[in-house]
N, C-alpha and C positions, 0 to 999 in steps of 0.2 A: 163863601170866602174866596176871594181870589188868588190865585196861584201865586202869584208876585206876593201877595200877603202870607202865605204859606213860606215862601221861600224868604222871607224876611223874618221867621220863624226857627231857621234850619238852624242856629246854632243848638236847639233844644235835642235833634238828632246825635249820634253816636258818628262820630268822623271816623273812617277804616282807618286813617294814619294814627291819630290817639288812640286806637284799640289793637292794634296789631303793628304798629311801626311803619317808617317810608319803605324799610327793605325786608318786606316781609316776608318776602317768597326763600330768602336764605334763612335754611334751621340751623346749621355751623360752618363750620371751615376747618379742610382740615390739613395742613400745611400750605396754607391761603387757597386752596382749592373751595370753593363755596358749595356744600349739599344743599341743595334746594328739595325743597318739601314737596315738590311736585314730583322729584325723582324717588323720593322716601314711600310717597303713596303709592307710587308704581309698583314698590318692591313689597311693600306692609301688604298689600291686594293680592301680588303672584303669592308669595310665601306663606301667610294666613291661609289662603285659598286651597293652597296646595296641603296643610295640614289637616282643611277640613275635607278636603278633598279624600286623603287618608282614612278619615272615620267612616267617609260615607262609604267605602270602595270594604272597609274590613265587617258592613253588613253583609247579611244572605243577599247569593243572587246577583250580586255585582256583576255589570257586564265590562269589568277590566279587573287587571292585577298589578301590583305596585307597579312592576316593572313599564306599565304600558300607561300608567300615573305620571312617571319619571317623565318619559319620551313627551306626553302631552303637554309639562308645562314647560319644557324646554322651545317645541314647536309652540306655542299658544303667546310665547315672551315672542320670537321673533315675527308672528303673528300680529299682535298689537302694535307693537314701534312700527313695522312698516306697512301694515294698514291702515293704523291708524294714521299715519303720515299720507299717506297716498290719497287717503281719504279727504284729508283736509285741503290737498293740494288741488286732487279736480272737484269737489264740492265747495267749497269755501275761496279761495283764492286764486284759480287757476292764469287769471291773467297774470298776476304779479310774479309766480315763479315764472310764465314763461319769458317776461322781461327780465329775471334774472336765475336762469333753473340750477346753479348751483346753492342758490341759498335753499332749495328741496334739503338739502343736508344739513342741516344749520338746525337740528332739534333742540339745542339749547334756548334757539329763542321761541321756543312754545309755537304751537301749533299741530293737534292730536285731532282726529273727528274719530269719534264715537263707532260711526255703522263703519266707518273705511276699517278701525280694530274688529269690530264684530264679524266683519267678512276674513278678514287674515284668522281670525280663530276657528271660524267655519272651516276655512281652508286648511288649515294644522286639523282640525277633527278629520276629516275627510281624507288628508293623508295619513293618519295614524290606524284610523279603523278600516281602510284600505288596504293597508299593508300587512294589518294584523288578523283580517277578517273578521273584524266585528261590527257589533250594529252600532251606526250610525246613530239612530235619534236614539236608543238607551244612553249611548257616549256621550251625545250632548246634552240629554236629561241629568248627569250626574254635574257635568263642568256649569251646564247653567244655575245648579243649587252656590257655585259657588261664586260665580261672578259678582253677584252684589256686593262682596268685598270690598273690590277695586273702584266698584264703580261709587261707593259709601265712600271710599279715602281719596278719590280723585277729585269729586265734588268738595271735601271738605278742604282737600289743596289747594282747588279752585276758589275756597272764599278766603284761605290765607293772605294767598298771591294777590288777591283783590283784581281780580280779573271776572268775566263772563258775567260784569253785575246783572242788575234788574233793568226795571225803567223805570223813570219816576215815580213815585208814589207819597202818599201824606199818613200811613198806615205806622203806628205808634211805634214797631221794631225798625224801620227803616233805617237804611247805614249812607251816610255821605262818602261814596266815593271818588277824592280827587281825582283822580286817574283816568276816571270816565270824560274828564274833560269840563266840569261845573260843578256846581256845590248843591246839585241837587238832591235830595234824600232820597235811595232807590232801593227796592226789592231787594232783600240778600236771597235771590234766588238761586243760587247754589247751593244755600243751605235746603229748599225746598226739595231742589234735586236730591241731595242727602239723603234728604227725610222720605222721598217716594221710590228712586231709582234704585237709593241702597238700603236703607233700613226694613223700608215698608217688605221690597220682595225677597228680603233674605227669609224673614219672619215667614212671609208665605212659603217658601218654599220648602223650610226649615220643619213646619205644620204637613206638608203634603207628602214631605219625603219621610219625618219619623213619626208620623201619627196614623197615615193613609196607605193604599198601596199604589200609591202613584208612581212607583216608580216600573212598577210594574204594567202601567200602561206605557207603551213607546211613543213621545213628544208630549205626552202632557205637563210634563215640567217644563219642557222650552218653552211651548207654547204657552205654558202661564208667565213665564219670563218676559217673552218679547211682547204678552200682552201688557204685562203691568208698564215696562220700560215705556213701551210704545204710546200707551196712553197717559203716562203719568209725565214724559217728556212735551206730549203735544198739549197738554194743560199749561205746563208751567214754562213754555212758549211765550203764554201772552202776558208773562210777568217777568221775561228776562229779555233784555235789549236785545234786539238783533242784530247779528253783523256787520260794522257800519260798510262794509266794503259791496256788502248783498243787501240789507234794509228786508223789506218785506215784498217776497215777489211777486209778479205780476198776477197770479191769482189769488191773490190776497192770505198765501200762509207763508212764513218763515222755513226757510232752508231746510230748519231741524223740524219743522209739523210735518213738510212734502215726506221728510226719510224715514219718519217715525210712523208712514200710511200703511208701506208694507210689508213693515212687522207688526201692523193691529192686526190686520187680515191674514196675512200668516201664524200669528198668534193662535187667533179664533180657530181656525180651520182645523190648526193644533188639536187642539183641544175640542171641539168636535166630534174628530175621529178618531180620538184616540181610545175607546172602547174595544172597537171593532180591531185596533193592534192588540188587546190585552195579550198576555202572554204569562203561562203559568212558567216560572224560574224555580228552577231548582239549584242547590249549591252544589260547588266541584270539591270533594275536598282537598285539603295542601296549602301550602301559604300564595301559590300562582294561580289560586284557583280561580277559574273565571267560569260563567255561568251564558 
């Protein structure tokens, strides 16, 4: 069948405006101030995260105490917003801001990259367990069980807004989104992302941290983190449209496969070696007790 024939077909598709509305990315308003769902998943990600964050930290052996819980997602909030902005600014569009570099501030009108947050939360781990002398990769083995959260609501934000679609496709769930610019039927590959970056690794992690003693190995949970993200982001790559401002680059992968390389291999490596970290924990007792 030919594509034109296919697409003479598209009314049979699900259209994003008849399923979610033209202004979908606003959930209310509240004294004409418009919430937007994108800032809702921001918050449903930290605060969820942070409560299961709670459960995980009041097992044996925890290498933090509420108090250093607290500290973490307060640094890990300013972490994201301006990583993740920075991130998008020299990866994703760097000419644009610098023909106009005050619009860098302008978060309203959307623009977040993913690794530019993962390094501002790096960077929040690394001054907290600095400061407080504790281990590093147990800190970030605990914060990575709960990351999937955000990254489950931010994806699912992502297909509200009807933003970051697919690329074309003829595959029976397919959704028309105007917005993309054609009435083509494309990937709801954010919902893929949903389904791999946040469901799939919470579920793993969820298995490693309360069935295994993983946590007792130091990076094995990150490392299974950034392997699952890494690779499940570089798959579903070649089912979501690429950046029209970047396309696909000169070595033939997408912006988001090059960034998603060195956290496979950091992943792996993770995991690995992390045996040879085991570490027998014992508990402190008291309610600050750390281990």
């Amino acid at each position: 069948m030919l594509f034109t024939d296919i697409l003479a077909q598209a009314s049979s598709y699900v259209n994003f405006h008849d399923l979610m509305g033209s202004n979908s990315e606003v959930a209310f308003s509240i004294f004409g101030l418009p919430i937007r769902w994108y800032a809702l998943a921001y918050l449903a990600g930290i605060f969820i995260g942070y409560w299961y964050l709670l459960r995980l930290i009041a097992q044996p052996g925890a290498p933090m105490a509420r108090r250093h819980a607290d500290d973490m997602i307060f640094y890990a909030m300013l972490g994201i917003i301006i990583g993740g902005r920075i991130g998008y600014v020299l990866f994703y569009n760097l000419g644009a801001y610098l023909d106009n570099p005050l619009a860098v501030f302008r978060l309203w009108d959307g623009g977040m990259s993913f690794h530019g947050g993962l390094v501002g939360v790096l960077v929040a781990i690394y001054y907290v367990t600095r400061k407080e002398k504790l281990s590093f990769l147990r800190f970030a083995d605990y914060v990575a069980c709960v990351a999937p959260f955000g990254l489950l609501f931010g994806r699912l934000a992502n297909f509200v807004n009807g933003e970051l679609w697919g690329r074309a496709t003829t595959v029976p769930w397919a959704v028309i989104f105007p917005d993309s610019g054609s009435m083509d039927p494309r990937h709801p590959s954010q919902l893929y992302e949903a389904g791999l970056e946040g469901l799939l690794m919470l579920l793993v992690l969820a298995y490693l941290f309360w069935r295994t003693k993983a946590r007792y190995k130091p990076g094995l949970m990150t490392g299974t983190a950034s392997l699952i993200y890494g690779l499940s982001r570089f798959f579903v790559e070649f089912f979501r449209e690429p950046d029209a401002q970047l396309g696909t680059l000169g070595w033939g992968l997408t912006m988001g496969q090059t960034l998603t390389l060195p956290m496979i291999i950091i992943g792996l490596w993770l995991i690995m070696t992390a045996n040879g970290r085991r570490q027998r924990i014992e508990p402190i007792a008291g309610p600050d007790s750390i281990a």
